[in-house]
C-alpha positions as CSV (number, residue, x, y, z in Angstrom):
1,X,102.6,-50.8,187.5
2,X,104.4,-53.2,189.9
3,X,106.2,-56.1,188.7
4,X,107.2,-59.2,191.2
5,X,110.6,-60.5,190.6
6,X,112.9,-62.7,192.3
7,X,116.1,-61.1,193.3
8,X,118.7,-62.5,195.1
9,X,121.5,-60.8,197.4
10,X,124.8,-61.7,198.9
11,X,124.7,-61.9,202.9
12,X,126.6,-58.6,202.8
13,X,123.9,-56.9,200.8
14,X,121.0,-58.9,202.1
15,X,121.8,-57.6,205.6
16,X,122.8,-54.2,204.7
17,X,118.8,-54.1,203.0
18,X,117.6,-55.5,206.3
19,X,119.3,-52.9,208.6
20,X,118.3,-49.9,206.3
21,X,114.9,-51.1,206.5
22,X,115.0,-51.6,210.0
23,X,116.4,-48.3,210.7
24,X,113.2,-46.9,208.8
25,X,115.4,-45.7,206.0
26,X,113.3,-47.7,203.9
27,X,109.4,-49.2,204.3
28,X,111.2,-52.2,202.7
29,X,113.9,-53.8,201.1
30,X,111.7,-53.8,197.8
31,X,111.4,-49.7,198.3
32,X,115.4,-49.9,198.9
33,X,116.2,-52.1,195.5
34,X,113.9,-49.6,193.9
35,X,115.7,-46.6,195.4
36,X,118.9,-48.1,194.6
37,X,117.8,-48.8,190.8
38,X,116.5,-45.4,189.9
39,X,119.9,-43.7,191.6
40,X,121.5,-46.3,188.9
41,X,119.1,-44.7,186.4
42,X,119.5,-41.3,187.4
43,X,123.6,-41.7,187.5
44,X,122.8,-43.2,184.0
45,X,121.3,-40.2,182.3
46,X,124.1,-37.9,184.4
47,X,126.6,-39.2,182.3
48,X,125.1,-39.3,178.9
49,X,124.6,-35.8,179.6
50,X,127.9,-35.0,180.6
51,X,129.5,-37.4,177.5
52,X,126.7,-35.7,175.3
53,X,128.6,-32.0,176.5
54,X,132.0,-33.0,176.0
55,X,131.2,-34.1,172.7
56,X,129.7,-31.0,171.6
57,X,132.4,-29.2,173.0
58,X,134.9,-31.4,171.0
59,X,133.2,-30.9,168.4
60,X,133.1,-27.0,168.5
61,X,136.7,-26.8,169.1
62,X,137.5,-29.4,166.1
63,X,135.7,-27.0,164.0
64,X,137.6,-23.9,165.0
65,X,139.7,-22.4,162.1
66,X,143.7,-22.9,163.0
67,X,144.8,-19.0,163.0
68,X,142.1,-18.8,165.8
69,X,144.5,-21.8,167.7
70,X,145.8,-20.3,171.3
71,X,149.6,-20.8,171.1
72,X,150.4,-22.4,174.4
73,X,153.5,-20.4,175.0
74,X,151.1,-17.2,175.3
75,X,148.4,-18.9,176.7
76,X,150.9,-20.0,180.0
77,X,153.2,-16.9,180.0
78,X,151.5,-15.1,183.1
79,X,151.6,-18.1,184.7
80,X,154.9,-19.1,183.8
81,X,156.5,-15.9,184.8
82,X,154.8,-16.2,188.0
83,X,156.0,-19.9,188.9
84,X,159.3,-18.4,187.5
85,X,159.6,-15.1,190.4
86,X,157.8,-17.8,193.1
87,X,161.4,-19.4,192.6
């Protein structure tokens, strides 16, 4: 389904849309507005995803009984001692 709407564009945008268009980028600007809209959708669902993952992962790692806690001196000694002999 195909809705008409009224949108309206600074003279930046309005002659970026006109130069796409007439570069054959785009049939028009309403196909460039679209394409520009689902990217926005796209980038949208991207990062609920990614928030969605960190999440989880916070949450896995909140749940992690303490005497299984990395102590961060072992954790960094190899890479300690190696900035320390770089010296």
């Amino acid at each position: 389904m195909t809705v008409k709407t009224t949108l309206s564009f600074t003279d930046r945008h309005h002659q970026f849309l006109k130069e796409k268009v007439g570069e054959g980028v785009y049939a028009s600007a309403s196909a460039a507005v679209a394409a520009a809209v689902e990217r926005m959708i796209e980038d949208e669902q991207a990062r609920e995803t990614a928030l969605e993952a960190m999440a989880e992962e916070i949450r896995r790692r909140a749940a992690t009984p303490r005497q299984e806690f990395v102590n961060h001196e072992t954790a960094f000694a190899t890479a300690l001692r190696r900035l320390d002999s770089a010296e």
